[in-house]
C-alpha positions as CSV (number, residue, x, y, z in Angstrom):
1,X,0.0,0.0,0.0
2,X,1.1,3.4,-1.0
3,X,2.2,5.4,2.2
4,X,0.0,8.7,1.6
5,X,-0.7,9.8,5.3
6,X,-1.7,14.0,5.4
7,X,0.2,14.8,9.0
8,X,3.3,14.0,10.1
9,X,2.5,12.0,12.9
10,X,0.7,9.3,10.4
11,X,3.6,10.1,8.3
12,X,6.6,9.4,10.7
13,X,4.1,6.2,12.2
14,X,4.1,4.5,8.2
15,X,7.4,4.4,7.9
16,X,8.8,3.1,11.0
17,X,6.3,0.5,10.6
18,X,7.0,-0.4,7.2
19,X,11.3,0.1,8.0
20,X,9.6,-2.9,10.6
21,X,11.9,-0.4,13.4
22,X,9.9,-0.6,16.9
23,X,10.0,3.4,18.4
24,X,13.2,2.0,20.7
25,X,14.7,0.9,17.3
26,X,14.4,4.2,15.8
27,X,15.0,6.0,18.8
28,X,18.4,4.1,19.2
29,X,19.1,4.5,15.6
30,X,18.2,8.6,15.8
31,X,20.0,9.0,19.3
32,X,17.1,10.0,20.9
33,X,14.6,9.0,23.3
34,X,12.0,6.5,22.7
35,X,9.7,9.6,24.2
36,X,10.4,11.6,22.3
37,X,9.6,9.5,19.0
38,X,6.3,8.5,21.0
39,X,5.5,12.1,21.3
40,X,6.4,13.1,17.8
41,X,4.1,10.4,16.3
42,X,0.9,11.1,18.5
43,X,1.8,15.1,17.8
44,X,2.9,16.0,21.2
45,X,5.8,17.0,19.7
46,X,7.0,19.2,16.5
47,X,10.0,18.0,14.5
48,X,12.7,20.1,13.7
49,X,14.7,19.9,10.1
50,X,17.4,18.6,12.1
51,X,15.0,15.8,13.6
52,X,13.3,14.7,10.5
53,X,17.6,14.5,9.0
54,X,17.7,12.4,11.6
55,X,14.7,10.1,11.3
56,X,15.2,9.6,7.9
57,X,19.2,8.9,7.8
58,X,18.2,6.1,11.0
59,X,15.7,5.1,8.7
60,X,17.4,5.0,5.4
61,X,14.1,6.5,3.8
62,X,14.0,7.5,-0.2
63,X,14.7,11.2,-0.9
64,X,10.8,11.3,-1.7
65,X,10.1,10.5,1.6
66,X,12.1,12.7,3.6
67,X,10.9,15.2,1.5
68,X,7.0,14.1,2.5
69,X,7.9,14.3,5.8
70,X,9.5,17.9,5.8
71,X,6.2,19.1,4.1
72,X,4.1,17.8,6.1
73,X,6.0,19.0,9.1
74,X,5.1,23.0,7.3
75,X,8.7,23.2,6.2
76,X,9.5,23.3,2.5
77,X,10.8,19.9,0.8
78,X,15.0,19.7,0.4
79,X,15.4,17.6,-2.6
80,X,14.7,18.4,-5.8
81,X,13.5,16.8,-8.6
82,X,15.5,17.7,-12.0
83,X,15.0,16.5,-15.1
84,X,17.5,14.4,-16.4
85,X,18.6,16.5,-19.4
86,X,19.1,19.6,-16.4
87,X,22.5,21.1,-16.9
88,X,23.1,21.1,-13.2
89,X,23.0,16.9,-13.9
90,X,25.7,17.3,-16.1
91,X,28.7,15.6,-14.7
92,X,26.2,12.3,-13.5
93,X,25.0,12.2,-17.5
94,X,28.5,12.0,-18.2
95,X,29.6,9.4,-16.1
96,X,26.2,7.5,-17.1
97,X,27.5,7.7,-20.5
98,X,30.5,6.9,-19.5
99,X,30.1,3.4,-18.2
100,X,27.2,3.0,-20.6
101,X,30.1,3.4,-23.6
102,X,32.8,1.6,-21.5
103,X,30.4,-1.9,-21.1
104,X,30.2,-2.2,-24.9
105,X,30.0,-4.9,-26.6
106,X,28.3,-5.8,-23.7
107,X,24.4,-4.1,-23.0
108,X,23.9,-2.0,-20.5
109,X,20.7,1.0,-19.8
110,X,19.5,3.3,-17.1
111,X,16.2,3.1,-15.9
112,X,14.3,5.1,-13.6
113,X,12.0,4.3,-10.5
114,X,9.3,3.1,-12.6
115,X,11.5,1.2,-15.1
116,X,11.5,3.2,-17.8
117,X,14.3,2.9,-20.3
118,X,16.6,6.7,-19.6
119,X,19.7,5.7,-22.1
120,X,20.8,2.8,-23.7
121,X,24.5,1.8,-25.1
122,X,24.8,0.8,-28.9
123,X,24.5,-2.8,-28.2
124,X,21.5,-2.4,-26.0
125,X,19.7,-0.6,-28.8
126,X,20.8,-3.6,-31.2
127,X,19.5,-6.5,-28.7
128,X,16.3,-4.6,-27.5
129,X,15.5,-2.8,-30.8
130,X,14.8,-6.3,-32.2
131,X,11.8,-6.2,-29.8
132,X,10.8,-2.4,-30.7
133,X,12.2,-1.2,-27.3
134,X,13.4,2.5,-27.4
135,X,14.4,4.9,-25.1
136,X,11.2,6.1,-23.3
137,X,10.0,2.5,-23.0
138,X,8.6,1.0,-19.9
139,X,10.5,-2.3,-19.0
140,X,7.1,-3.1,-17.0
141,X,4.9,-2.9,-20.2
142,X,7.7,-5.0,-21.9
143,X,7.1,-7.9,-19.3
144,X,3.7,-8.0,-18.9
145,X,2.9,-7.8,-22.6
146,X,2.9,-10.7,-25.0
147,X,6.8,-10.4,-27.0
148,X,8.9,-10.6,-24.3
149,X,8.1,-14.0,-22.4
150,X,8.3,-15.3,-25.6
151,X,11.1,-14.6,-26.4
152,X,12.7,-16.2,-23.2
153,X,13.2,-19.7,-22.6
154,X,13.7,-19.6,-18.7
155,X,10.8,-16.9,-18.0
156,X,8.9,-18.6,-15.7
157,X,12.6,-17.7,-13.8
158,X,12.8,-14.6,-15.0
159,X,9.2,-13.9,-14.0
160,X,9.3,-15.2,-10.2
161,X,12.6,-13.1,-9.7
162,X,11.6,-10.2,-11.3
163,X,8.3,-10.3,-9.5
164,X,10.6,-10.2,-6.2
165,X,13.1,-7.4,-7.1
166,X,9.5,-5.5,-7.7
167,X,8.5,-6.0,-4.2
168,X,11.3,-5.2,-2.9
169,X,11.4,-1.7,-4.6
170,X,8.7,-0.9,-4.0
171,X,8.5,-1.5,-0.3
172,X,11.9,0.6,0.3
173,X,10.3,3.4,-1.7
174,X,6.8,2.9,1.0
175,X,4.4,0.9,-1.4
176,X,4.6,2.0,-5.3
177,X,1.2,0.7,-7.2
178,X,3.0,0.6,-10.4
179,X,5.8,-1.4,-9.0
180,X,3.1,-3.8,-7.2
181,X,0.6,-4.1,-10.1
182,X,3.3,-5.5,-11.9
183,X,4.7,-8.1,-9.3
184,X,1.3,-8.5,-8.4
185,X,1.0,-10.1,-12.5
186,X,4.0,-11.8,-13.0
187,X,3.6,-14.1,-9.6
188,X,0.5,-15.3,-11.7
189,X,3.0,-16.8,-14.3
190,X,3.5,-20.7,-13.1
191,X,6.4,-21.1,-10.6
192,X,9.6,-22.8,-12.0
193,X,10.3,-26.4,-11.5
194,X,12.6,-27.2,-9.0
195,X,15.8,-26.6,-10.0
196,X,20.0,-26.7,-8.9
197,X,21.1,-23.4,-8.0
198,X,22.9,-21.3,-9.5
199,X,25.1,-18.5,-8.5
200,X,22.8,-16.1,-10.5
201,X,19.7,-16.8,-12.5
202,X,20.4,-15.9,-16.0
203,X,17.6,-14.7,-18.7
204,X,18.3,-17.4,-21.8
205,X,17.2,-15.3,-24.7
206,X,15.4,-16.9,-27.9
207,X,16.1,-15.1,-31.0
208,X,15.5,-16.9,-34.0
209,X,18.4,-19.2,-34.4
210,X,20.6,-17.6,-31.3
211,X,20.4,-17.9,-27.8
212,X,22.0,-15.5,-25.4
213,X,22.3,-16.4,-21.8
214,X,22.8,-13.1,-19.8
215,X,23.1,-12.0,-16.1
216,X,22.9,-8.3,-15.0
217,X,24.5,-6.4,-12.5
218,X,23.0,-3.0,-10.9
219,X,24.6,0.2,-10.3
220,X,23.9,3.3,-8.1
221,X,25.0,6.9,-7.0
222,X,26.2,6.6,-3.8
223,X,25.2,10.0,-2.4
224,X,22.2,11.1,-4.5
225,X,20.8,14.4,-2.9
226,X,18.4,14.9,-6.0
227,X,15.1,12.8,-6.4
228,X,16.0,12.0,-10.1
229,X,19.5,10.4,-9.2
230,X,18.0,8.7,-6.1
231,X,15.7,7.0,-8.3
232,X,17.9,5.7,-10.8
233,X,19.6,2.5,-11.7
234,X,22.3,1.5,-14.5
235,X,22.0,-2.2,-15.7
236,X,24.9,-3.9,-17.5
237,X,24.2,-7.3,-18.6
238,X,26.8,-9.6,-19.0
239,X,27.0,-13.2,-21.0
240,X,27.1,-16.3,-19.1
241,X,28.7,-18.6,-21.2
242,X,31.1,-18.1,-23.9
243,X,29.1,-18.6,-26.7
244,X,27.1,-15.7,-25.5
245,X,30.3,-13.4,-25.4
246,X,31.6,-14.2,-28.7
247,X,27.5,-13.7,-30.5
248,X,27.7,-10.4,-28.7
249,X,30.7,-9.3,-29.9
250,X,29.7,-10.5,-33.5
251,X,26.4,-8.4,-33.3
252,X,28.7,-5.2,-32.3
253,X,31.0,-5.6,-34.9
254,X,34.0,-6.5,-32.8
């Protein structure tokens, strides 16, 4: 469920239930007294800036939240939200483009919050344009449509694990209804069988005569202070067998 409260009582109250912190948890985490949270939940108490820094470092919230929290504590929110061409975001584009370039022949795309495709690298335009995916693209919509799964030999895989990376998301960011719609649909695809594990579970690619088996690693800023960076994830894909490597290469021209 979405965490939507209107005061920052409720507000403070979601969080630390949904973080699963008790009020001696947080307050131990804040360095303050479990009164004191007590008080600031049942409005006994006004938070200051400082204190609602506080709550939501101890808490690890999203910059989203801590901004919700500010505003509905009267002060004005701290983080922005800039677009992604801003100029101010300059130096992050660059280094996005950076590794993007750098992964080649390998794919690799940013995505933002809701899974929606930011930037691609050459060879992730060449694999994904085969399936009409472009920058702009919703990697949700890709899933739950029709193309995707079957194009994918493993996907009842594929599906269970993505359904629980969606979870997760969205329970860090307090309940996202696009992020749960979607898990909420691909836990409907029939589990897999029983099977050996594996260090990673790989997604095993059908395309025409080909198969690709890749694995995918994610990447982060560190310190985001800017909802837009906060948001956003880079994914490099990477082969998981040889023969994967060397069709990869060939479909880059290297």
């Amino acid at each position: 469920m979405d965490i939507n409260p209107t005061s920052f009582p409720e507000t403070l109250k979601a969080w630390r239930k949904t973080k699963r912190f008790s009020q001696l948890d947080l307050a131990m985490e804040a360095d303050v007294s479990s009164r004191h949270i007590s008080f600031l939940e049942t409005g006994r108490a006004k938070p200051s800036r400082e204190m609602i820094g506080r709550l939501g470092e101890a808490m690890q919230l999203p910059l989203s939240a801590r901004n919700q929290m500010l505003a509905h504590a009267g002060f004005a929110p701290r983080y922005s939200a800039r677009q992604w061409d801003d100029a101010a975001l300059e130096p992050m584009r660059a280094a996005v483009d950076y590794m993007l370039a750098r992964h080649a022949p390998y794919p690799a795309l940013t995505i933002d919050g809701l899974w929606r495709v930011l930037k691609m690298n050459e060879p992730a335009r060449t694999l994904f344009g085969i399936i009409n995916v472009q920058e702009g693209d919703s990697l949700l919509d890709l899933m739950l449509g029709d193309v995707l799964p079957a194009m994918i030999d493993n996907w009842s895989e594929v599906a269970y694990h993505s359904a629980q990376r969606l979870r997760t998301e969205s329970v860090a960011q307090g309940g996202v209804s696009e992020l749960d719609r979607a898990a909420n649909l691909l836990a409907l695809v029939p589990q897999p069988d029983e099977l050996p594990m594996q260090p990673v579970v790989p997604t095993r690619f059908r395309i025409g005569d080909r198969r690709l088996s890749l694995f995918t690693t994610l990447a982060q800023f560190g310190t985001p202070e800017d909802l837009t960076l906060d948001d956003l994830k880079i994914e490099f894909y990477f082969p998981a067998d040889g023969e994967t490597a060397e069709a990869l290469k060939a479909m880059s021209g290297v």
